[in-house]
C-alpha positions in Angstrom: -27.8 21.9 -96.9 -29.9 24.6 -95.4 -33.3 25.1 -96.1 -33.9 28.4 -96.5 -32.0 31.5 -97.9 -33.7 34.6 -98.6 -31.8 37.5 -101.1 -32.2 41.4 -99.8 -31.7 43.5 -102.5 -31.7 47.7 -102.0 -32.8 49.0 -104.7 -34.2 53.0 -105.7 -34.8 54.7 -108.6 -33.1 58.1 -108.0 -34.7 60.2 -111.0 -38.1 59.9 -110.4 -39.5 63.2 -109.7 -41.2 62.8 -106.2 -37.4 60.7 -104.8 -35.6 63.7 -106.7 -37.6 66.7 -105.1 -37.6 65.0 -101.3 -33.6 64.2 -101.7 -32.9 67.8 -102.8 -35.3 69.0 -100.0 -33.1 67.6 -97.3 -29.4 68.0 -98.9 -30.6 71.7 -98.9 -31.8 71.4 -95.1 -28.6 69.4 -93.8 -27.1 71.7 -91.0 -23.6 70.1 -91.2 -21.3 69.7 -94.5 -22.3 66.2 -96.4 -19.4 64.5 -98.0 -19.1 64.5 -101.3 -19.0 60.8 -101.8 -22.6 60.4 -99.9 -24.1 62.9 -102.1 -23.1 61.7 -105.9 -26.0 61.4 -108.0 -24.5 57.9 -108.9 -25.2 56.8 -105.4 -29.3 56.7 -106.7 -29.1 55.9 -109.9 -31.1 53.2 -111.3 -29.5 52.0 -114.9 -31.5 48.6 -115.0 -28.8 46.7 -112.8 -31.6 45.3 -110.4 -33.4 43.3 -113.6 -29.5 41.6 -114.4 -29.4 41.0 -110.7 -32.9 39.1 -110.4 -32.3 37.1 -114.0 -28.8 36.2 -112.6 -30.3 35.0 -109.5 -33.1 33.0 -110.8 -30.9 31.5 -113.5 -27.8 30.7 -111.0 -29.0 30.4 -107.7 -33.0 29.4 -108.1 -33.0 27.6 -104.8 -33.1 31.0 -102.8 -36.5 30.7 -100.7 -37.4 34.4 -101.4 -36.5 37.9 -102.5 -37.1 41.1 -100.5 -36.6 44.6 -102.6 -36.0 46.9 -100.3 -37.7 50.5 -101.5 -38.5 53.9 -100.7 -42.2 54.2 -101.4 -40.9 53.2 -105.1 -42.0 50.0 -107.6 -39.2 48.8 -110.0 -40.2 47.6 -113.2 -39.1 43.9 -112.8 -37.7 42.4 -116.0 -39.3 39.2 -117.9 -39.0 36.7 -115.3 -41.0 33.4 -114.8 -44.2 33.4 -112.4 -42.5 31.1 -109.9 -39.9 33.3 -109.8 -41.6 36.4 -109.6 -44.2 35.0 -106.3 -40.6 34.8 -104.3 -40.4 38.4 -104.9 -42.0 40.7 -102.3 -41.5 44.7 -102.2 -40.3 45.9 -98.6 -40.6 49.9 -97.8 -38.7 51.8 -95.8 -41.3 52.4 -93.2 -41.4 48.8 -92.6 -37.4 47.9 -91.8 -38.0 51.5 -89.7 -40.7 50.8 -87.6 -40.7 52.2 -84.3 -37.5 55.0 -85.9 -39.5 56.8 -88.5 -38.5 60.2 -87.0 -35.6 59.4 -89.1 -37.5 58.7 -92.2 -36.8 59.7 -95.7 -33.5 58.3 -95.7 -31.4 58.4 -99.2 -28.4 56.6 -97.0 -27.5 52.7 -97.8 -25.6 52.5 -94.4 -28.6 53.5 -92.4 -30.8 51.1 -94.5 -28.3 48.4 -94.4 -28.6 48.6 -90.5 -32.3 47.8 -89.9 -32.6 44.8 -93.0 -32.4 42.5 -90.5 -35.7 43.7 -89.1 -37.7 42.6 -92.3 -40.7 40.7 -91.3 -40.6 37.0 -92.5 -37.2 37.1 -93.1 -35.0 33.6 -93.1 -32.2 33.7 -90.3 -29.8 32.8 -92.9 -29.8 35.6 -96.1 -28.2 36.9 -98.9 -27.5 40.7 -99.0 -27.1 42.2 -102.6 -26.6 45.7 -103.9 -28.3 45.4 -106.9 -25.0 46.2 -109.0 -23.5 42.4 -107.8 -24.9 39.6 -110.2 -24.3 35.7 -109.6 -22.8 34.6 -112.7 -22.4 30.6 -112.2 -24.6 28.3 -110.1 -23.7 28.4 -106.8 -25.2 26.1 -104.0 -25.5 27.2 -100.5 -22.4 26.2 -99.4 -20.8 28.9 -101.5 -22.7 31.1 -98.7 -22.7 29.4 -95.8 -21.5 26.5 -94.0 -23.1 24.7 -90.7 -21.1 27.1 -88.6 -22.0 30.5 -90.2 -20.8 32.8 -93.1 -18.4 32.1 -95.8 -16.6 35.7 -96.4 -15.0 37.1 -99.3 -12.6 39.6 -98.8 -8.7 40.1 -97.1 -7.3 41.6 -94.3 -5.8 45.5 -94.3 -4.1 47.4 -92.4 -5.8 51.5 -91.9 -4.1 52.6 -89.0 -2.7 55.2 -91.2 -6.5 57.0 -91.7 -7.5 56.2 -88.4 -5.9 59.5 -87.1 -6.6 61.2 -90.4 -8.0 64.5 -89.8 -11.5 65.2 -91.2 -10.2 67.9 -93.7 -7.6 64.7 -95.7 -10.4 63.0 -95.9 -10.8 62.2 -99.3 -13.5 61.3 -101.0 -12.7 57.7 -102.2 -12.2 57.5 -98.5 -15.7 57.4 -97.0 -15.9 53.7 -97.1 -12.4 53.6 -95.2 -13.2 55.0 -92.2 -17.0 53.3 -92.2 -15.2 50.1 -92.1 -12.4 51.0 -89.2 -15.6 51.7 -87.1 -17.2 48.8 -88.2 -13.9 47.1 -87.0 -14.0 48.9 -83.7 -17.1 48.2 -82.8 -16.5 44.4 -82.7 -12.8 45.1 -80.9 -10.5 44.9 -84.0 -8.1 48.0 -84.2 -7.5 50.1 -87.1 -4.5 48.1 -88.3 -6.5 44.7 -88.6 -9.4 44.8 -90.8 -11.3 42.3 -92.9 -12.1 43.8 -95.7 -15.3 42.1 -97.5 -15.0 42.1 -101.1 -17.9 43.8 -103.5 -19.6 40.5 -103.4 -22.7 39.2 -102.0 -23.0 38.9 -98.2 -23.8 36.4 -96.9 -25.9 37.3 -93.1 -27.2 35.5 -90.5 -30.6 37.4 -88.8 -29.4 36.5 -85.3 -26.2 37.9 -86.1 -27.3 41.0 -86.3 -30.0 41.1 -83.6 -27.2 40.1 -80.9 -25.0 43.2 -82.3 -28.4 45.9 -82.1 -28.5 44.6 -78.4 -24.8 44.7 -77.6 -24.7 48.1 -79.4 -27.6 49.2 -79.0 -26.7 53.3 -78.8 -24.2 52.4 -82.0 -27.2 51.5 -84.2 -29.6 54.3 -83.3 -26.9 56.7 -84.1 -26.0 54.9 -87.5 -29.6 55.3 -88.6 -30.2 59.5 -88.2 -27.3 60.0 -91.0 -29.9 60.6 -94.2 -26.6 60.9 -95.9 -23.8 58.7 -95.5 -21.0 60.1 -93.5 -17.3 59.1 -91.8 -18.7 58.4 -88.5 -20.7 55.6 -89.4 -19.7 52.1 -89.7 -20.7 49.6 -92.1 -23.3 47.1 -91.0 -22.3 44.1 -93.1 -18.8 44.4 -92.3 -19.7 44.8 -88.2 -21.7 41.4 -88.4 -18.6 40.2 -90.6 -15.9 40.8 -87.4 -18.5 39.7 -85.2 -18.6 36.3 -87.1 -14.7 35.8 -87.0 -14.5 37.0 -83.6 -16.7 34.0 -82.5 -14.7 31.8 -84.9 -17.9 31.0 -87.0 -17.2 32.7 -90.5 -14.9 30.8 -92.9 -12.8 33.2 -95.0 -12.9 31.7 -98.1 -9.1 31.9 -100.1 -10.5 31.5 -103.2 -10.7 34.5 -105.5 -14.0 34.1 -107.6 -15.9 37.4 -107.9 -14.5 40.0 -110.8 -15.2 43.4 -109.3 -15.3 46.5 -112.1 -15.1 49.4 -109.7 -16.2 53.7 -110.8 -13.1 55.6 -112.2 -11.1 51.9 -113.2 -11.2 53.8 -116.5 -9.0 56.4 -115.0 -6.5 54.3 -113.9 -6.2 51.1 -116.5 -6.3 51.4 -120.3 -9.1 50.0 -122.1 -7.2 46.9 -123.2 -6.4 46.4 -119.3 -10.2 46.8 -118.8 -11.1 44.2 -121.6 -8.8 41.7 -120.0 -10.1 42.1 -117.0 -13.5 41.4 -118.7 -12.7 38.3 -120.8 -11.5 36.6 -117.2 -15.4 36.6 -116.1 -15.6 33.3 -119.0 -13.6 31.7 -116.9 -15.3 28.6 -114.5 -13.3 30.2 -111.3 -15.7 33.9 -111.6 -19.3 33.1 -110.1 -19.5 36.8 -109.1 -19.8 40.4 -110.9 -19.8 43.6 -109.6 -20.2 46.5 -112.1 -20.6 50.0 -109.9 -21.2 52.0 -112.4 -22.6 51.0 -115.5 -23.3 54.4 -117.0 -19.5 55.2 -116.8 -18.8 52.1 -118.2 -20.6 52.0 -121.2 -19.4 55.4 -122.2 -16.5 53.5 -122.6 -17.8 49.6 -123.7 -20.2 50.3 -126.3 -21.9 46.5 -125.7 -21.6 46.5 -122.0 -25.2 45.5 -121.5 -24.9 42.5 -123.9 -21.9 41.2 -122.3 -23.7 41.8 -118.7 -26.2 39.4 -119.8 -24.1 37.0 -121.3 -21.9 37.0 -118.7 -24.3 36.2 -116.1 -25.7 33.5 -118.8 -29.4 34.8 -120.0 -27.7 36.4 -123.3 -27.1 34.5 -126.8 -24.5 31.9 -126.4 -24.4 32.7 -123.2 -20.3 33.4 -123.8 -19.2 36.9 -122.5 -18.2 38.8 -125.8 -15.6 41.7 -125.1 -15.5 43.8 -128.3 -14.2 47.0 -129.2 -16.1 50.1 -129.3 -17.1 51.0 -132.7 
């Protein structure tokens, strides 16, 4: 069993007035085009998700060593936790994953942050990376992260040779992440017709992993961090130590299927009774993972989505995930 396994969780709080006025200040100043998917206000929002995120993991997985927010001169309001949780939880600014690169400071872009986490100080080599939508919702041990060799990865192969040669003006929204994971693939010599594709899960990271890569590709990451805004010619960090991992033959890729993933617009595409079913398979013992991208649009459809949040990750009543109807 390994010893010690830190969680990094990026987290912001996109309304408050001073994060608002800065973002506004340089979306206004950008002297190229931003894509539309980098600049949706959902992309900041902050609809409690990081409290269900730290219950889940104190609840599910409480032998993670410590707990690094990642913020932007911001404080969350942490939920009702107990005091040995809460001294494992340390806030980490920007300024500090940054240091040495704060010309390119404010950032409001999760690639360019997910790029320099590794550089937290105090950090254990072996971590947990979590948007704070993803909650834990079984106990898990370790080995559902890691074996001795390195990562356990969640995810499945694809084939985007297609988009590779896509020109910039098909490049459709729902397609940003696309073409940040065919560079990510590129990067550690995979072509654009074999991808891994990691699954809205947790990631599991080794800090080594990604030191080797920022001194292999050195240029790569100092160009992935001036992008305030997320844009196609980035890649993806987690998915570039991913490929780095299999390319060494020391990630496992784990066959199982036991994260429920409830993605932004699935409400456009399934009918709420295909939604609900979706929902009532996180009771079963195979789901240990949830990943709900956008709560807001989901309760406008699933009145008690909250509730079943928390039961489903196992602090609410009963601790049963209820899926009702709206009323």
């Amino acid at each position: 069993m390994l010893s010690e396994i830190d969680a990094v969780i990026t987290w912001v709080d996109g309304a408050q007035p001073a994060h608002l006025k800065k973002r506004m200040h340089y979306m206004a100043a950008a002297e190229t085009p931003l894509h539309g998917n980098a600049i949706n206000p959902h992309r900041w929002a902050d609809s409690d998700e990081l409290g269900y995120c730290l219950r889940a993991i104190e609840l599910n997985a409480p032998w993670i060593r410590r707990v690094w927010i990642i913020t932007d001169d911001q404080a969350p309001q942490l939920p009702d936790l107990s005091p040995a949780f809460c001294a494992k939880i340390s806030m980490v600014d920007h300024c500090e994953i940054f240091a040495g690169h704060e010309q390119v400071l404010p950032t409001f872009n999760s690639l360019s942050i997910e790029t320099m986490l590794w550089r937290i100080k105090g950090l254990a080599e072996h971590f947990l990376y979590f948007n704070d939508d993803v909650f834990v919702t079984r106990p898990v041990q370790p080995s559902d992260f890691f074996t001795p060799a390195g990562p356990v990865l969640r995810g499945h192969w694809a084939d985007y040779s297609e988009l590779a040669d896509c020109p910039i003006k098909r490049r459709e929204l729902a397609l940003l992440n696309h073409f940040n994971q065919i560079k990510s693939a590129t990067l550690s010599g995979y072509s654009a017709d074999r991808i891994f594709l990691s699954a809205h899960v947790v990631h599991p990271m080794k800090k080594s992993v990604m030191a080797a890569l920022f001194a292999e590709h050195r240029d790569a990451f100092l160009e992935n961090i001036v992008h305030r805004f997320r844009c196609t010619g980035q890649f993806l960090p987690q998915s570039l130590h991913n490929h780095a991992c299999i390319r060494a033959g020391s990630a496992t890729l784990l066959e199982a299927h036991d994260y429920l993933h409830l993605a932004a617009g699935m409400f456009d595409d399934q009918t709420l009774d295909q939604v609900r079913a979706e929902m009532r398979t996180a009771a079963t013992p195979a789901i240990k993972f949830l990943c709900v991208n956008d709560l807001p649009e989901f309760e406008q459809h699933i009145a008690n989505a909250r509730t079943w949040i928390e039961q489903t990750i196992g602090v609410g009543v009963g601790a049963q995930p209820e899926v009702r109807r709206i009323a």
